[in-house]
C-alpha positions, 0 to 999 in steps of 0.5 A, spaced: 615 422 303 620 424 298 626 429 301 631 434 297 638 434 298 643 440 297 651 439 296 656 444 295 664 444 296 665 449 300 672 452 305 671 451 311 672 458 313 665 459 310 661 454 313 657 458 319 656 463 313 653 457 308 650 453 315 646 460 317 644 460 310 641 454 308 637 455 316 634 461 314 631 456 308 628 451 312 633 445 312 631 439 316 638 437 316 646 439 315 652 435 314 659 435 313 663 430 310 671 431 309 672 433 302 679 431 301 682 426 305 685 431 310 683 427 317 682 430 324 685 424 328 685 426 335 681 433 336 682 437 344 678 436 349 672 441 348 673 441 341 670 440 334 675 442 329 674 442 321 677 439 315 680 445 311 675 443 306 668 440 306 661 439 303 656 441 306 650 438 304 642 440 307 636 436 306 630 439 305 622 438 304 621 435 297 617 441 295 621 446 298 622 452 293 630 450 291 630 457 287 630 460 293 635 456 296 641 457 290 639 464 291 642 464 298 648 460 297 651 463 291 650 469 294 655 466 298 663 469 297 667 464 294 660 460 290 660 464 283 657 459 279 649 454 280 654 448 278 657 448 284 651 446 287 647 440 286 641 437 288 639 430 287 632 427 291 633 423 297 627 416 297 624 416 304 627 410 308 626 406 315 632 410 318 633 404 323 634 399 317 639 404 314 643 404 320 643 397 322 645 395 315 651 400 315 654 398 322 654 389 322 657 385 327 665 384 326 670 379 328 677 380 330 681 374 331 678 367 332 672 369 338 671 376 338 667 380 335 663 387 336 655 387 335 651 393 335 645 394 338 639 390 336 642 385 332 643 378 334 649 374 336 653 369 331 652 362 331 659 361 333 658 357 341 665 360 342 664 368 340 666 372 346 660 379 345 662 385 346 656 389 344 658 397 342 654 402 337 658 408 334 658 414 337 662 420 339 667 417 343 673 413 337 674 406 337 668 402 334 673 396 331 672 399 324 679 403 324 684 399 322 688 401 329 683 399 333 682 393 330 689 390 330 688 391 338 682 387 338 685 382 334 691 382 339 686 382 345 683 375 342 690 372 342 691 373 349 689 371 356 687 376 360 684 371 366 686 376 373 690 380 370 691 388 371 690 392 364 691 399 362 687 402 357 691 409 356 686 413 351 681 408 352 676 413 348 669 409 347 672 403 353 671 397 346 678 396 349 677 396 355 671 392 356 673 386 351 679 385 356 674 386 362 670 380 358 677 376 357 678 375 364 681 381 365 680 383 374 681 390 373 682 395 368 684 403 368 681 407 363 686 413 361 682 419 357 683 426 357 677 426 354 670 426 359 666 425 354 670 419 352 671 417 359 663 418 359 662 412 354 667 408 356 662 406 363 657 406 359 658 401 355 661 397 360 655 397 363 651 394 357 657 389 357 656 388 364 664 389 366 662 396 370 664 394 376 671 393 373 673 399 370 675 404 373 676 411 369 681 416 370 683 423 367 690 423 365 693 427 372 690 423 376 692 415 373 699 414 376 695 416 383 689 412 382 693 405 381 695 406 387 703 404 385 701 397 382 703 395 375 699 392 370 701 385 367 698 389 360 698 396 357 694 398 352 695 405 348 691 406 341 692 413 341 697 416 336 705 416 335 706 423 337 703 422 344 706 414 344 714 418 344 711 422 350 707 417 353 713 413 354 716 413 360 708 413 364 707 407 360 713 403 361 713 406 369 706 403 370 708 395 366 711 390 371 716 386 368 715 380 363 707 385 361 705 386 354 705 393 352 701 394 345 701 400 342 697 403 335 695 409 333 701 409 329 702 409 321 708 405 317 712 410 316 712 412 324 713 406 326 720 405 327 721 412 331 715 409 335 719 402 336 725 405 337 722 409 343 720 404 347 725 397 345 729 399 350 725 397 356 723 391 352 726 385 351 723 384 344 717 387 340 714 385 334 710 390 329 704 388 325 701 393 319 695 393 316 692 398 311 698 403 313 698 403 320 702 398 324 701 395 332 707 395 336 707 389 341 713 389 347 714 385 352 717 389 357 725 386 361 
């Protein structure tokens, strides 16, 4: 079956507008894409915030009549010409094949990789697994932030080691320290839905029995005074500088901190922040975001 797709740029001020819009017309399907590079990093919990400007698009049966449909939306303030919409038609599709060939295994580092779900493993003896699908939660190894951590996470020994994973988002972090040797990992979100996918995934990577989860009012309470030997932060600069003196407070003496989320340009700042409860620390870019590493006095 053949599908047609619309397209229009549009603020997003008027997207409930052209959304209602294009359901009063029989979409199947809306989706909003960023249109213009503006990216919302770390929405608040509860919310799903837009970009300021976005294309819309809605799919629809092949035979839909599509005069009525631009009828619709130009009526639409701020959509004055036919050209600012396209329609270009949409082939069918095994939807799972697509999805799989979108999201393939990852490695980062020698031995640690990501594999969504239904596909196989490597062919490499020494691969350490960590199975994750993309989700809501962020963290799935394909932002250069999260993948510097994992990187970083393959070069090092967690074998009996307390960890802490401060924004752990979709727990991927989290789960390959635990699979690393790691005996117990806190989990840190101020996200419940975050918190929800870290403990799935840890199950289906079985390391759930070494997890636990924490809202951040509830983290200092909840490691019941011990120090983690390795700290791990991917959040962004901005939280890291607050975050500061609860990182460091909850890191033993001689434990790694490793932070991200930061891009090159704020990296000093950050580095500045947190050197000096660090004897040293080092600072890897990569795609305009860097990692800082410190190891604490």
């Amino acid at each position: 079956m053949a599908w047609a797709e619309v397209s229009l740029s549009i603020h997003r001020e008027l997207v409930a507008e052209a959304e209602l819009a294009l359901q009063e017309q029989g979409a199947l399907a809306i989706t909003l894409q960023d249109s213009a590079d503006d990216p919302v990093l770390e929405p608040a919990p509860g919310t799903a915030p837009l970009w300021p400007h976005l294309q819309l698009r809605g799919l629809f049966a092949g035979d839909v009549n599509r005069s009525d449909v631009l009828l619709a939306l130009l009526g639409l303030p701020g959509i004055e010409r036919p050209d600012a919409l396209a329609w270009r038609e949409v082939a069918d599709q095994d939807w799972a094949r697509a999805w799989m060939d979108s999201f393939q295994p990852m490695k980062f580092g020698n031995h640690l990789w990501i594999v969504p779900s239904g596909m196989k493993d490597p062919e490499d003896e020494s691969a350490l697994v960590v199975r994750l699908d993309p989700g809501l939660a962020f963290g799935t190894g394909t932002h250069p932030t999260t993948a510097l951590c994992l990187q970083w996470i393959d070069s090092h020994d967690f074998t009996g080691q307390l960890v802490v994973d401060y924004g752990c988002g979709s727990g991927v972090l989290a789960v390959a320290a635990a699979l690393k040797g790691a005996s117990r990992v806190w989990c840190v979100d101020n996200d419940p839905q975050a918190l929800d996918a870290t403990l799935a995934n840890a199950a289906r990577n079985n390391v759930a029995d070494r997890l636990v989860c924490f809202p951040p009012e509830a983290f200092l309470q909840g490691m019941g005074g011990k120090k983690a030997g390795v700290v791990l932060a991917n959040i962004l600069a901005g939280p890291l500088i607050e975050l500061q003196v609860i990182l460091m407070g909850s890191l033993q003496a001689e434990g790694d901190i490793v932070l991200s989320g930061i891009l090159q340009e704020q990296a000093q700042w950050v580095a500045d922040t947190y050197r000096p409860g660090c004897k040293k620390l080092d600072v890897v870019e990569q795609e305009g975001w860097v990692r800082v590493h410190g190891l604490a006095r």
